[in-house]
N, C-alpha and C positions, 0 to 999 in steps of 0.2 A: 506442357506448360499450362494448358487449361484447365486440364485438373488440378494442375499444385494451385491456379488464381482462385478455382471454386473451393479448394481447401480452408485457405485463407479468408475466404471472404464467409464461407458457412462458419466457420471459428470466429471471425468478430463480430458476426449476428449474433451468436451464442454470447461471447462478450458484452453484448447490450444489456441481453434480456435480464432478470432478474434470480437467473436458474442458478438454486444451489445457496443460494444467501452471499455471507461475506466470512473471511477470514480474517479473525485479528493476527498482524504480522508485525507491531511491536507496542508497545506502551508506555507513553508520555510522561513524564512528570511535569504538574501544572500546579501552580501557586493559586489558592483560592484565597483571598481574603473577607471577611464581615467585621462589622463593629457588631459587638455586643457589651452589653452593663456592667461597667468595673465590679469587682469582689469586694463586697465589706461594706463600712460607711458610706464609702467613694460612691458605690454604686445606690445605695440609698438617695443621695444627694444628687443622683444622676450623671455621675459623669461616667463613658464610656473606655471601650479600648480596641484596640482593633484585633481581631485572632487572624493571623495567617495558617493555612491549612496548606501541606501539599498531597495533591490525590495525582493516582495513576489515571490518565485517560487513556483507553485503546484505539488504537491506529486499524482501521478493518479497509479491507479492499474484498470487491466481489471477486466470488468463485471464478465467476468467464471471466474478466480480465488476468487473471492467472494462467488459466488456460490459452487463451487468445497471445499471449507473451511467451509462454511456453513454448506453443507451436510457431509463432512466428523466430524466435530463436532456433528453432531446430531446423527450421529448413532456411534459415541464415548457414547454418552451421552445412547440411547437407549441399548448399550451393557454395559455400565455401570448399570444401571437401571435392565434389567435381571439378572446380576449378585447379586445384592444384593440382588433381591426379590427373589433369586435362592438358597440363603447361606443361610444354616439351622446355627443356632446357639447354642451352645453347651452352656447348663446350669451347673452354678455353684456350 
């Protein structure tokens, strides 16, 4: 058990640090709008109009919290795993 705690716990230091950058894991779509100068006279005379734009913005999360999730699911998974193969089962 004190190894799997120091497992964990060296994997969410690694989690903190900065190591490895970020992964974009999806991207947004986001409504930009500006006024800019009507076309033609209009805009000679000053009147405006508003451009709506939609841009992708990307969603990034760092490398160690990937890993840090990763590893903490797996040994979800692996203490799930002894448990069942641990539970005797009472017959009916």
């Amino acid at each position: 058990m004190k190894d799997e705690l120091e497992l964990i716990a060296g994997i969410t230091a690694l989690a903190g640090s900065s190591f490895g950058g970020a992964i974009t894991v999806a991207t947004v779509p986001t409504v930009v709008s500006a006024v800019a100068p009507a076309a033609g006279v209009a805009g000679w005379l000053g009147f405006t109009t508003t451009v709506t734009t939609i841009v992708a913005a990307p969603v990034s999360v760092p490398v160690g919290g990937v890993v840090a999730v990763g590893a903490l699911l797996t040994y979800g998974g692996y203490k799930a795993y002894n448990f069942i193969k641990n539970k005797k089962v009472k017959e009916v």
